[in-house]
N, C-alpha and C positions, 0 to 999 in steps of 0.2 A: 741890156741888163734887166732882171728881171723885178717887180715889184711887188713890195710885201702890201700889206695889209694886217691894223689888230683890230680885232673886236672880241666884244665879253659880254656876258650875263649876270649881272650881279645881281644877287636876290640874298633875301635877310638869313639864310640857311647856306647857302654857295653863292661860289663864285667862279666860274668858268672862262678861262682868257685864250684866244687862240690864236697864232701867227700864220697867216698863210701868204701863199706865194703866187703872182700871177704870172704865166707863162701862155706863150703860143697856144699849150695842149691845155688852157682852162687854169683853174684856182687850184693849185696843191699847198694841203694845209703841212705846217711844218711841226708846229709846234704847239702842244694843247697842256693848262694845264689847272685841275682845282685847287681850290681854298675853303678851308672853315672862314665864313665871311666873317663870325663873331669873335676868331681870333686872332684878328686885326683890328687896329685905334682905325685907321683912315681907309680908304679904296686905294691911296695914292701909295701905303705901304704893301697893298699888292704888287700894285702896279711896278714896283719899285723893284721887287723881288726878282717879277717876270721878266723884266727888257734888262735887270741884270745881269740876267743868267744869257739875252742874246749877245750874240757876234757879230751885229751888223749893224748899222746905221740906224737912228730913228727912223718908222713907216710913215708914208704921207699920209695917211688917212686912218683915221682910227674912229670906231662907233659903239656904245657901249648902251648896251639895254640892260634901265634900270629898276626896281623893283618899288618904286614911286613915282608921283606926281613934279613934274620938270614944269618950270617956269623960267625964261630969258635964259635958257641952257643950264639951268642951278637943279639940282633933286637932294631931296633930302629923303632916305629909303624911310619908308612904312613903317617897318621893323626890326631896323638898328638906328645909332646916333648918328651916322656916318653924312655929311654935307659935302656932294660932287658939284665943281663947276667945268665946264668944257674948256673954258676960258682959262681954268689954274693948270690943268692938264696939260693941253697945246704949250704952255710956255714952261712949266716943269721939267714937261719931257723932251722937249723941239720936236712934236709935230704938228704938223702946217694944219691940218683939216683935223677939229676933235666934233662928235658929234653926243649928246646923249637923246636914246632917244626909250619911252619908257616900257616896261617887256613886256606887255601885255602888244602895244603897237608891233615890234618885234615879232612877235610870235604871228600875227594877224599878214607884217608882212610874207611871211615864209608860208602862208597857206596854200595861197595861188600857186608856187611851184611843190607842192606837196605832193610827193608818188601815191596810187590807192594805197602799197603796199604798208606806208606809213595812217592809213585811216582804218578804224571796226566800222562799220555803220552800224549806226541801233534804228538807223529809219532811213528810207530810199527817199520817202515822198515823191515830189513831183519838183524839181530843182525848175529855176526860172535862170535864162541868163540874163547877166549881169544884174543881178537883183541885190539888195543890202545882203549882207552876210554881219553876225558876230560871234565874237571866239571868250568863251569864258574859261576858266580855270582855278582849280582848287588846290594850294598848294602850302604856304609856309601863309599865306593868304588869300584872299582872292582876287582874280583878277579879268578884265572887261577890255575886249576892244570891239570896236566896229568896223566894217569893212563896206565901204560906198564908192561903185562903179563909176567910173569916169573915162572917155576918152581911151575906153577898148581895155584900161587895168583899175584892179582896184585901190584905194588908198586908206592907211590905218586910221583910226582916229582912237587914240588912248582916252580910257576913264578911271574914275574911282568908287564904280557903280558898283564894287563891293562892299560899299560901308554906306550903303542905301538901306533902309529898315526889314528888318525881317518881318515878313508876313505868314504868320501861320494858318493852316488852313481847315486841319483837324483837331480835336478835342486836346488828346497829347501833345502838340503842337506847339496849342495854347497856352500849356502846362508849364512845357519848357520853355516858352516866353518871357512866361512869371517867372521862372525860377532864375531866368539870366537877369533878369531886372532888377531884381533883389541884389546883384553883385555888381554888375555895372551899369545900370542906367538903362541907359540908349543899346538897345543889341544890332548892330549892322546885320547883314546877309551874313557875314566876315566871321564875324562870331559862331556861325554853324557851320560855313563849309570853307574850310581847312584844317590843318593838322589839329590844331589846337580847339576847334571846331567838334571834329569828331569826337575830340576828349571830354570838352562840354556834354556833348550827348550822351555820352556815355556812362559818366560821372551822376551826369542824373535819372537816367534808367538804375544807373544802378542803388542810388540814393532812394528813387521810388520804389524800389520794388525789396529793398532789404527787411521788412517786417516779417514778408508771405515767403521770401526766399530763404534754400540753406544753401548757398554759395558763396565761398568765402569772399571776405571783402576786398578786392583788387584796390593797390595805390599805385597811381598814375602821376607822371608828371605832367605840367600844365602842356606839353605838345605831344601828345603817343602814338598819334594820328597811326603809325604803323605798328603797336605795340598791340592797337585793337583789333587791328586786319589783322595780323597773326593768331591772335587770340579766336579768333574768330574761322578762319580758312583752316589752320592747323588744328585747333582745338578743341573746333567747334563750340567756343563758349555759349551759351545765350543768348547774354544781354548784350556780347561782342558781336552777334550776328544782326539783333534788334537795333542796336546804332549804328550800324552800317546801312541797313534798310532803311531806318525813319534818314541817316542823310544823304540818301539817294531820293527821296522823297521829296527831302526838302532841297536837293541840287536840281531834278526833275521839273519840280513847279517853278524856282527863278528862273531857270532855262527858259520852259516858255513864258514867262513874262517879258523878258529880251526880246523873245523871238513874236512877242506879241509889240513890243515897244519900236523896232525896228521895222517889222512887217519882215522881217528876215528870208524871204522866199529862197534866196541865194544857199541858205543854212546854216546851222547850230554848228558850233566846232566844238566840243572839250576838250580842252589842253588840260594844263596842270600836273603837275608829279603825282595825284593822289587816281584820278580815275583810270591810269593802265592798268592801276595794282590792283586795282576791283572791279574788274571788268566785267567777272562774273556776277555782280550785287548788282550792277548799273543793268546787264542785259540780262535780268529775272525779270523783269517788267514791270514792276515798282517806280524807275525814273518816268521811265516812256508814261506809264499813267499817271500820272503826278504831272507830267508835260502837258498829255493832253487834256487835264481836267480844267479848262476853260469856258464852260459854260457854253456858251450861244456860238462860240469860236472855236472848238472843239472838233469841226470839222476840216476848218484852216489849218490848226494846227497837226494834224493828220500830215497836209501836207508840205510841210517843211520838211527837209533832209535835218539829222542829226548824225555827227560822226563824234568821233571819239578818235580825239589825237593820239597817236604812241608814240612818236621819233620825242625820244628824250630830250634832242639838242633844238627842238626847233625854235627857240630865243635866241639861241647862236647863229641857226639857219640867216634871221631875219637880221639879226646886228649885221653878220656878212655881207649881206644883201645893199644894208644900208652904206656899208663902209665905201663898198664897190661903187656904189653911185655918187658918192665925194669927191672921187677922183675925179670926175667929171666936172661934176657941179659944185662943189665946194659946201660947206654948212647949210 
């Protein structure tokens, strides 16, 4: 008889859940299905929906990557209210092996089997084996894993190195600094690179520059993240094109602080939903210099590889990955 398998991505914008089946010829997925995550009270009223709708037995293993900080198998995502324990799951839904593990780790695991076809490179460098590697990503947040060789594979290690301080490094920069401090205090990295992120930049280019400028006034919702890439690729706007640029800029320079903080020789990953959509901003050369403006380290960072993820599902790639290896080994 053959054996299923569920795993999911849930993040504060979606939620992806998928059934698949393991047979003699490999993993065949059965069943894939999204959610508005924010229009749901629980994770567990997804869940609920999904193994509704199946015909079969509860899966023995289920793994779900989540879009926060896990502690004693508990997450509470980033950005919604929503409180997951692995422990309510398994005994909710009867299955034996429940795992969370958080998406950023997820995504880091599914790198090592990543096809080229699935990477851009914006830098060859000089790749070391089995050297540190980390995967960041810019999306509904931001998000950090690390990847540290061992024993011939490597292994994730999830952060929250996205709500570490913004560092700006040019004069405008600075500007914008001030100008988020005035609204919230404390500005993480977080604050600039994601959806809501770009809207910030945006918002204040376009604030700066409304005296000297005749363009009308754009209202934004607090996430436009794509509202501005449009604006900007379609429309040519602007000050839509200038905030795409200053947050390649400023995505560019924490890149290589990572890949300075890690010694990262292994390489830079970009994951996240926002940099496939701008691929053409990120490879102008604005990130890559902003990467390597490192001072006295400038020629290290030369050689690091950087790519740029595009496989949409690779948080799913890596919950799979994880479920698969429950079977075996259990939580």
């Amino acid at each position: 008889m053959n054996t299923q398998l569920l795993y999911g991505d849930i993040g504060g914008t979606k939620t992806i859940l998928q059934l698949a089946e393991i047979a003699e010829g490999g993993i065949r997925e059965c069943r894939t299905q999204r959610y508005d995550s924010a229009a749901f009270a629980t994770f567990s009223d997804i869940l609920q929906d999904f193994l509704g709708q199946a015909t079969t037995q509860p899966p023995p293993a289920a793994c779900f990557a989540v879009a926060g900080p896990i502690a004693a198998q508990q997450a509470t995502l980033t950005n919604l209210p929503w409180q997951i324990s692995s422990a309510h799951i398994a005994h909710a839904f009867s299955i034996p092996s429940v795992k969370l593990i958080n998406d950023f780790e997820a995504v880091a695991l599914a790198i090592e089997n990543l096809p080229g076809s699935d990477l851009i490179t914006l830098q060859a460098g000089q790749p070391h084996a089995q050297a540190m590697r980390v995967v960041l990503g810019a999306g509904t947040g931001m998000g950090v894993a690390w990847l540290t060789p061992a024993n011939n594979r490597y292994f994730a290690w999830p952060t929250e190195a996205g709500h570490i301080d913004f560092a700006p490094v040019t004069p405008l920069q600075i500007s914008l600094l001030e100008s988020l401090q005035n609204r919230f205090g404390h500005v993480s990295v977080e604050r600039l690179l994601s959806g809501a992120g770009l809207t910030h930049i945006f918002k204040f280019l376009q604030q700066s520059t409304a005296a000297s400028s005749d363009l009308p006034l754009i209202q934004l919702g607090e996430d436009s993240g794509a509202a501005i890439a449009a604006l900007a690729q379609t429309q040519r706007h602007p000050i839509a094109i200038q905030a795409l640029e200053l947050f390649a800029a400023i995505y560019g320079a924490y890149a290589g602080n990572l890949a300075l903080a890690g010694l990262c020789r292994g390489g830079v990953y970009i994951a996240g939903g926002i940099a496939p959509k701008i691929i053409d901003i990120l490879s102008a050369g604005g990130f890559m210099h902003a990467f390597h403006a490192k001072g006295r380290f400038s020629a290290l960072l030369h050689e690091i590889p950087v790519h740029v993820v595009t496989n949409p599902a690779i948080g799913l790639l890596g919950a799979r990955q994880e479920a698969f290896r429950l079977l075996d080994n259990g939580p």
